[in-house]
C-alpha positions as CSV (number, residue, x, y, z in Angstrom):
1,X,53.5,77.3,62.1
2,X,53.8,77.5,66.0
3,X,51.1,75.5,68.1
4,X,51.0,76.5,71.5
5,X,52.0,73.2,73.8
6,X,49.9,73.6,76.9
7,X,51.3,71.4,80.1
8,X,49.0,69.1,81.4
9,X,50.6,70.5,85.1
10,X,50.9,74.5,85.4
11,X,54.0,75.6,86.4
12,X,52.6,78.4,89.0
13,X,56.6,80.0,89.6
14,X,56.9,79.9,85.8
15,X,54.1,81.7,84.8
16,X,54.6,84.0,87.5
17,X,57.7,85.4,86.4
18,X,56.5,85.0,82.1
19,X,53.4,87.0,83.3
20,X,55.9,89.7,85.5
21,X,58.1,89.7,82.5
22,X,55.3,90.5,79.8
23,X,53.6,93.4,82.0
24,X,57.2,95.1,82.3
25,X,57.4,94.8,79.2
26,X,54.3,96.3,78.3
27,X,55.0,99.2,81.3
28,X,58.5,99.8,79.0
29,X,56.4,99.9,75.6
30,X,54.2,102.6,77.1
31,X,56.4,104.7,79.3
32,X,55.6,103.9,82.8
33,X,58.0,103.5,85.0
34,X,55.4,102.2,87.9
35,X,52.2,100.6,88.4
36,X,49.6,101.3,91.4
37,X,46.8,98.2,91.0
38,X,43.9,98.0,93.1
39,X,41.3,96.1,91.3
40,X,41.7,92.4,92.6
41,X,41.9,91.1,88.8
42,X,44.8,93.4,88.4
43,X,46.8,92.6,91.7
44,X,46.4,88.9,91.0
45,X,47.8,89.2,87.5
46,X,50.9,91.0,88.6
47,X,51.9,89.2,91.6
48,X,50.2,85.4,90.8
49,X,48.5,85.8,94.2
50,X,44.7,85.2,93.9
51,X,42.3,84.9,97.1
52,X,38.1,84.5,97.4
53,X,35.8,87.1,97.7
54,X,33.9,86.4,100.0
55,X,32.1,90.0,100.4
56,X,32.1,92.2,96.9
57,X,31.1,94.9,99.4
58,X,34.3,94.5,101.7
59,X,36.6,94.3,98.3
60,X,36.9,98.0,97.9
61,X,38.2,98.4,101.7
62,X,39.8,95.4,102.9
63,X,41.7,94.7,99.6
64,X,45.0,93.7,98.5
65,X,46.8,96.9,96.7
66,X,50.2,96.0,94.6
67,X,52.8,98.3,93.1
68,X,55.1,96.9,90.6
69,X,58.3,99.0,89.2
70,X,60.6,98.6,86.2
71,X,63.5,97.7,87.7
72,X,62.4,95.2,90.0
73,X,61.1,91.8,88.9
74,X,59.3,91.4,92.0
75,X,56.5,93.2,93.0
76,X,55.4,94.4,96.1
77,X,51.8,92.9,97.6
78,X,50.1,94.8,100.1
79,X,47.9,92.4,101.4
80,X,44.8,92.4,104.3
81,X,43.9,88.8,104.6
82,X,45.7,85.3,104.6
83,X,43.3,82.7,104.8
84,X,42.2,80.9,101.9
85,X,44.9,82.8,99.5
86,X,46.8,81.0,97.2
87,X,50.3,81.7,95.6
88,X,52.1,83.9,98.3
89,X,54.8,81.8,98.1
90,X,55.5,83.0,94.8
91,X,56.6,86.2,96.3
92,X,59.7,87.0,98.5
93,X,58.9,87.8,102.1
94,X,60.1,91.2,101.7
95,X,57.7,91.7,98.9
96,X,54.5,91.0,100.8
97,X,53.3,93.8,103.3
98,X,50.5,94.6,105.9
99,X,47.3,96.2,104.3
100,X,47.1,99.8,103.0
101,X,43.7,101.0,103.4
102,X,43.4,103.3,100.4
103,X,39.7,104.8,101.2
104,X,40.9,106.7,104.1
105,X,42.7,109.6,104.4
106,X,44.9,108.1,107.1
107,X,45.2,105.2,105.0
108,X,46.7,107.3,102.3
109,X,49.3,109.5,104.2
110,X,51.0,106.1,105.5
111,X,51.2,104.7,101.8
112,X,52.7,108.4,100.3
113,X,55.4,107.5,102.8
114,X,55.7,103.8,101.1
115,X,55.7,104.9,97.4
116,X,58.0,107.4,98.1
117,X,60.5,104.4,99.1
118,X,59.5,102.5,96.4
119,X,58.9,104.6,93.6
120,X,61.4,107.1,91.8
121,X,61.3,110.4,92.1
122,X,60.0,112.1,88.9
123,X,58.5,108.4,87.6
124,X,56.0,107.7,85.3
125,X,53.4,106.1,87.3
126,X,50.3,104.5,86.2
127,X,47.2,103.4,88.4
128,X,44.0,101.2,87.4
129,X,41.8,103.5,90.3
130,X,41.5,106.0,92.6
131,X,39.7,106.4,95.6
132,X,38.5,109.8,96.9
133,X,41.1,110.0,99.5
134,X,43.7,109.0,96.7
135,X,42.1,111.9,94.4
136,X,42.4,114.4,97.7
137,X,46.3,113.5,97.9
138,X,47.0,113.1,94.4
139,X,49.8,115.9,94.4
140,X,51.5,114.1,97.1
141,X,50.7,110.9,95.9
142,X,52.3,111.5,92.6
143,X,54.3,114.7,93.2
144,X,55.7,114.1,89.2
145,X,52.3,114.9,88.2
146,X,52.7,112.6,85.2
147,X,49.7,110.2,85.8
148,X,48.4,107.3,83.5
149,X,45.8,105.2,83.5
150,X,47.3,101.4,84.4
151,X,44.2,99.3,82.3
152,X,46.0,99.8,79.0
153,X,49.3,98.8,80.3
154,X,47.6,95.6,82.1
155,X,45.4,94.7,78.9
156,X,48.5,94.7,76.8
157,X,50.3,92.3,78.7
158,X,47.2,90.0,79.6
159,X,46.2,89.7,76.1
160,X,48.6,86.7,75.1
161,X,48.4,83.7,77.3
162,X,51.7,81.9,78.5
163,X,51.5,78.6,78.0
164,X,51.2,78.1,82.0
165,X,48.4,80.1,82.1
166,X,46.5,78.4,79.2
167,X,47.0,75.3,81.5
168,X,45.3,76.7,84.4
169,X,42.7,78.0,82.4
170,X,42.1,74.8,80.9
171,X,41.7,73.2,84.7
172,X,39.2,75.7,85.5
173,X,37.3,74.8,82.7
174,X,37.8,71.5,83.5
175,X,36.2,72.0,87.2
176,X,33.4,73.6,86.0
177,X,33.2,70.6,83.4
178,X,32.8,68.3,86.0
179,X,30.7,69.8,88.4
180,X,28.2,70.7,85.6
181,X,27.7,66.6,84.7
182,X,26.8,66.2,88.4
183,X,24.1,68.8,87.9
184,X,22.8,67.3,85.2
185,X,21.9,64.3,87.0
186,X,19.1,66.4,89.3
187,X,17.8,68.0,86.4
188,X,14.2,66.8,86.2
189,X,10.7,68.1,86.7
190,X,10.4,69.5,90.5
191,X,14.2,70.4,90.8
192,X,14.1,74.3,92.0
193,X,17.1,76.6,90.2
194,X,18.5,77.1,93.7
195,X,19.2,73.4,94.2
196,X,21.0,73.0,90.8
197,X,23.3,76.2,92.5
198,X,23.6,74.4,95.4
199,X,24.4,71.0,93.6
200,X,26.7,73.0,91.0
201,X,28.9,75.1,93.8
202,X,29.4,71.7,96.0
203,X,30.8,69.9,93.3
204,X,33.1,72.8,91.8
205,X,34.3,73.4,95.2
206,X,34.8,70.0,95.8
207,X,37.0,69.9,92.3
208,X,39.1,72.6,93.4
209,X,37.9,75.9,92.3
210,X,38.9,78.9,94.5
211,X,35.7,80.9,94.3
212,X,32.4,81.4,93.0
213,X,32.5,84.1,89.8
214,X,29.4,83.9,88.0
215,X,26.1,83.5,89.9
216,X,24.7,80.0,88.2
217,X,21.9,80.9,85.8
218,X,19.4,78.5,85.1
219,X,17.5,80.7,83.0
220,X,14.0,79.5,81.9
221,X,13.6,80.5,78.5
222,X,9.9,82.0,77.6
223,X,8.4,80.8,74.4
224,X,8.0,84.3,72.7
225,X,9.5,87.9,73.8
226,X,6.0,89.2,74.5
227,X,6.0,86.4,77.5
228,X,9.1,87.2,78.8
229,X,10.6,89.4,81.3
230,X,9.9,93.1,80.3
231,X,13.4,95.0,79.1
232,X,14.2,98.9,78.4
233,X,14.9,98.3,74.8
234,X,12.9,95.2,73.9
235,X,15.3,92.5,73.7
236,X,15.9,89.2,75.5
237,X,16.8,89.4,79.0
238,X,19.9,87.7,80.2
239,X,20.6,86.6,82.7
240,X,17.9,86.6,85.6
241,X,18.9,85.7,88.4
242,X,18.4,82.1,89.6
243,X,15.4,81.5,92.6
244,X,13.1,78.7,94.2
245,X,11.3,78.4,91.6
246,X,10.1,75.2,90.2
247,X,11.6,73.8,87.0
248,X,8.8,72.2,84.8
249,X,8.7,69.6,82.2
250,X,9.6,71.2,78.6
251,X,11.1,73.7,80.4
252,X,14.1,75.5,78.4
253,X,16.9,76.6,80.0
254,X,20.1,78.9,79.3
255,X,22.8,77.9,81.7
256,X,25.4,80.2,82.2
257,X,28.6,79.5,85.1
258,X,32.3,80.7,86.3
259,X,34.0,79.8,88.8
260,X,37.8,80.4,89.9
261,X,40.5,78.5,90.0
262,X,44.5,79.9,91.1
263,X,43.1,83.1,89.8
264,X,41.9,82.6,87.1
265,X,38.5,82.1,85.5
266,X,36.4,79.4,83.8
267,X,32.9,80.3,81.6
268,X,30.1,77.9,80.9
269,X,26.8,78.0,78.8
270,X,24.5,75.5,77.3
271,X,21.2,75.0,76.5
272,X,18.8,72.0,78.5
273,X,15.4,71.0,78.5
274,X,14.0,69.7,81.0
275,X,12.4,66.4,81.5
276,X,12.2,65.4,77.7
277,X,14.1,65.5,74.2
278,X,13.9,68.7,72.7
279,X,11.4,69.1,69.6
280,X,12.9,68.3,66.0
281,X,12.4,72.2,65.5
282,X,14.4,73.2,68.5
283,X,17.1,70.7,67.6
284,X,17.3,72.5,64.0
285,X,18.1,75.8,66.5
286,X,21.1,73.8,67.8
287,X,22.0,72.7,64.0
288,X,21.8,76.2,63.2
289,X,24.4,77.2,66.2
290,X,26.7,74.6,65.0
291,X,27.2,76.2,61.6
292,X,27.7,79.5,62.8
293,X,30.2,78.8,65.1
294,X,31.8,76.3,61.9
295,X,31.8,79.2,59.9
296,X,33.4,81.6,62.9
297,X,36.1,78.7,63.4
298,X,37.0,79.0,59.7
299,X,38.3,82.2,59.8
300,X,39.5,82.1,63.3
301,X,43.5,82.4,63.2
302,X,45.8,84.9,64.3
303,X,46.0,88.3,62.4
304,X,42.1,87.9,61.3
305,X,39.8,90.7,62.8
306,X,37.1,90.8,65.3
307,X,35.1,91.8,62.0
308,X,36.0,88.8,60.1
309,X,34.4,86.9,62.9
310,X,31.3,89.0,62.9
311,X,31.0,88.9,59.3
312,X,31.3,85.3,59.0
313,X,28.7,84.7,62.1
314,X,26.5,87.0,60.9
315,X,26.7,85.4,56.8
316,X,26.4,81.9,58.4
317,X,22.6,83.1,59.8
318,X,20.8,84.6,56.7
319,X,22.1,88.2,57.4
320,X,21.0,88.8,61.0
321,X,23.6,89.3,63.7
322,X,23.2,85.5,65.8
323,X,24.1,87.5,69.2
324,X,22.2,89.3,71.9
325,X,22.1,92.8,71.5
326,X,24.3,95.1,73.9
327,X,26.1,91.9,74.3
328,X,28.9,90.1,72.5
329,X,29.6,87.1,69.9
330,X,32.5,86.3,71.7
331,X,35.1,87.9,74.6
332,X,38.7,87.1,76.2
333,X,38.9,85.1,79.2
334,X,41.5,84.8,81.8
335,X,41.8,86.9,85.3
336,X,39.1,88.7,84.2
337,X,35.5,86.5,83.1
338,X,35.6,88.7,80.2
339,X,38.3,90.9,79.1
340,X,40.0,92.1,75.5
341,X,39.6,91.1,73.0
342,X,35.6,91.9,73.0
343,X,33.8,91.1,69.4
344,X,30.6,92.3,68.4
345,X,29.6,94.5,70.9
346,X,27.8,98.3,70.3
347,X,31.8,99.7,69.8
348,X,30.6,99.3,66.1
349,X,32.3,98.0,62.5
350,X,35.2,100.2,63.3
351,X,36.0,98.9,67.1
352,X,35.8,95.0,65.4
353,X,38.3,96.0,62.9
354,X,40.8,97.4,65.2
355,X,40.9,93.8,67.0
356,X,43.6,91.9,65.5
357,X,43.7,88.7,67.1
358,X,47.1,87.1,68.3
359,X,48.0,83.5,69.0
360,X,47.7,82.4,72.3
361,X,44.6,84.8,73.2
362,X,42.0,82.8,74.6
363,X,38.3,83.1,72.8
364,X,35.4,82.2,74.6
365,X,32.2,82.5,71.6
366,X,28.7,82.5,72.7
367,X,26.5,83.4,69.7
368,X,22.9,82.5,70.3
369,X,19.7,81.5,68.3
370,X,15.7,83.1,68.6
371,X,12.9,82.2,67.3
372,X,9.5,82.9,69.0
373,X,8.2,79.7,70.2
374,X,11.0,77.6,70.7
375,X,13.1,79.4,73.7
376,X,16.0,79.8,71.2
377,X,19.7,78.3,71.5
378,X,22.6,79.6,73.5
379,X,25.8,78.0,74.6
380,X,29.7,78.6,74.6
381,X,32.8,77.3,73.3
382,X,36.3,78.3,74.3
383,X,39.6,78.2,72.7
384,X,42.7,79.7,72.2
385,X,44.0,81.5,69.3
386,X,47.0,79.6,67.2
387,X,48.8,81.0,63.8
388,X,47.0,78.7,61.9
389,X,43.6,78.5,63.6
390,X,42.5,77.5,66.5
391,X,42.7,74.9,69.6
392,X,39.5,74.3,71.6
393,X,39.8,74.2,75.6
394,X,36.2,73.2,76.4
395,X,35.1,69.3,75.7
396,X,31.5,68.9,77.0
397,X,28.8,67.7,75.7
398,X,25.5,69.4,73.8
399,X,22.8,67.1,75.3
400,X,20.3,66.7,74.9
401,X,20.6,68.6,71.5
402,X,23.6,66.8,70.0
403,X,27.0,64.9,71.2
């Protein structure tokens, strides 16, 4: 049996090169002889450079592009911005370039030029997107004509965690850990959701995290369905985005945070009340949570399926599926706040089967508990995936439900 030995201090170089190492390895496996990334997830995986987003809107302009080859163990980094990056020195200077701008025509004649020193002629070449002007020049682009798409290569190799990686996923948990105890200090009768968001993003920031993923939700839970927010299809809705409204006494709320840290991401949930102890009634929710996720633990190991999981989840409650619909009982985790392996979702029976989980995938499960009256029970739990079950990367409390 081989437990995964995670190092209390990530080695950044390390996991660099393991990570470099497992995607050419994956680009060999499936053919491709060169990768074009653009999505900022992608990039960061490939080249362990990772950088805040400060504008979403700007991140499809003024965005870092990288293309990684075969026979190079480096790859290159085309990058538009400096400040506040992190990990460039992981790269040789040669590696690390001014800023393609891939939306433009202009931009896209000047980087033809670049692939066609970096790139092979008559390679394989695989790309995560395309812009329109990349689409307009896609026969000089790729004159080979032999085009792939780059997600399945990039999924492949992100699927397993390095040890190194595990490390720095457990810090970002770890951040968002710490930041959320500060939070629960304010959280009391009066408190407006935008204050606990203010209170929440200090702290992380304070702890180290790199950016802001997940918008904090601070979701207040109606009693019944009929009294919440209307939805197309009649089902809870989460999440809703956090204003200045006024938290009240008895108040439930679904919590729900990310945040980033060297690139990759951390995911919180739990479920408070606010201003009292919950009801003996809602604390039998929480009892109910706990032996779900017991009975998804128990058949958690490597080689069981994303239908095992399902099956045992949905056994543990009575028969009834103990996950939002058009949601998820439980995703990956890493560069991505949710990635492959995804369990549970409308893919169906057959999609849950087909996910065969590995050791060293990370897990994050988030199954969840209704019943009109009470504003249910929802929190999360992550851990990694080990031959012989399972090691947990989260230690918070439950309070005010349990320890």
């Amino acid at each position: 049996m081989t437990v995964i030995d995670i190092p209390d201090t990530p080695d950044l170089a390390r996991m660099r090169r393991e990570c470099g190492a497992r995607l050419q390895a994956a680009m060999t496996a499936q053919g491709v002889d060169a990768l074009i990334l653009l999505g900022n997830s992608a990039v960061s995986y490939a080249t362990g450079v990772s950088w805040p987003l400060g504008d979403s809107g700007l991140a499809h302009v003024d965005r870092p592009v990288a293309v990684v080859t075969a026979d190079d163990p480096w790859p290159h980094l085309f990058m538009p911005f400096r400040e506040g990056s992190s990990g460039e020195a992981l790269l040789p200077s040669d590696h690390i370039h001014p800023p393609v701008y891939l939306e433009y025509d202009e931009g896209v004649r000047n980087f033809a030029g670049v692939l066609a020193d970096l790139v092979p002629a008559g390679a394989t070449v695989a790309v995560d997107e395309l812009t329109g002007a990349m689409r307009r020049a896609e026969k000089t682009l790729f004159p080979s004509g032999s085009l792939r798409d780059a997600s399945h290569v990039i999924g492949q190799a992100k699927l397993v965690k390095t040890a190194d990686e595990l490390s720095v996923i457990r810090k970002a948990l770890r951040i968002t850990e710490q930041a959320m105890a500060e939070v629960t200090g304010t959280l009391k009768p009066g408190a407006r959701q935008v204050d606990l968001s203010a209170r929440f993003l200090r702290k992380a920031y304070e702890y180290g995290a790199l950016a802001n993923v997940i918008d904090p939700i601070w979701q207040v839970m109606p009693d019944s369905k009929a009294e919440g927010v209307w939805t197309t299809h009649g089902d809870l809705a989460l999440p809703l985005l956090s204003t200045e409204r006024e938290l009240a006494k008895g108040d439930v709320l679904w919590t729900d945070v990310g945040i980033n840290y060297a690139g990759y991401m951390s995911d919180f949930g739990r479920t408070w009340v606010v201003g009292q102890d919950p009801t003996p009634h809602q604390k039998s929710l929480f009892k109910r949570w706990q032996d779900i996720i017991a009975a998804v633990k128990g058949v958690t190991r490597a080689g069981a399926t994303g239908a095992d999981l399902t099956k045992a989840a949905t056994d543990a409650n009575g028969g009834e599926k103990p996950w939002l619909p058009h949601f998820y009982l439980g995703h990956g985790m890493g560069v991505d706040s949710a990635e492959m392996p995804l369990i549970g979702t409308d893919l169906g029976q057959e999609f849950d089967e087909s996910q065969v989980l590995q050791a060293g995938t990370v897990l994050v499960l988030e199954p969840v508990i209704w019943e009109d009256g009470t504003g249910g029970y929802r929190s999360e739990e992550v851990i990694v995936i080990e031959d012989e079950g399972w090691t947990a990367l989260t230690d918070y409390t439950y309070a005010p439900y349990g320890d």
